[in-house]
N, C-alpha and C positions, 0 to 999 in steps of 0.2 A: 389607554388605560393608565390611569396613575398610582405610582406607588404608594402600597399602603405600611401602614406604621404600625408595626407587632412588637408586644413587649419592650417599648421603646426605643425601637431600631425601624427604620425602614426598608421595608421588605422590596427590593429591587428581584427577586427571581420571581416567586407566585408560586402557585400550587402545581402548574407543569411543569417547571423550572425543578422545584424540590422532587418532582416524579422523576423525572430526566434523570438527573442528579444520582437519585437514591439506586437507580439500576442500570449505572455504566456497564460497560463490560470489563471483565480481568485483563490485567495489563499481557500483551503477547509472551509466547514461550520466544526465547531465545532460537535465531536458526541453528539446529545442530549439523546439518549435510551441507556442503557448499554448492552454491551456484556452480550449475556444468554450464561450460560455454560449447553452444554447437557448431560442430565443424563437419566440415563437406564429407559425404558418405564416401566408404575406401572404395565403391564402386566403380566411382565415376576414376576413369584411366586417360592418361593425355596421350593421343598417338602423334607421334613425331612430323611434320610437313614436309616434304621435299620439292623446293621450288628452282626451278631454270630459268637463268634473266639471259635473256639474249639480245 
């Protein structure tokens, strides 16, 4: 499809283009919480090894 010439300009978007266009969505809220970083559950517990080299 080529473009067509409206009101002396040519029209490079088209009728879905200017649909598109006309109903972006609102620019994002700002994040207000920070990012958690996940770390290892207090559950998990290290038990100590006791090794004999002979």
């Amino acid at each position: 499809m080529l473009p067509v010439e409206r009101e002396g300009r040519i029209d490079l978007v088209g009728v879905i283009g200017r649909a598109v266009l006309a109903e972006l969505l609102p620019p994002r809220r700002p994040r207000i919480s920070v990012r958690k970083v996940k770390s290892p559950s207090p559950a998990t517990t290290l038990v100590p090894i006791t090794m004999n080299v002979h």
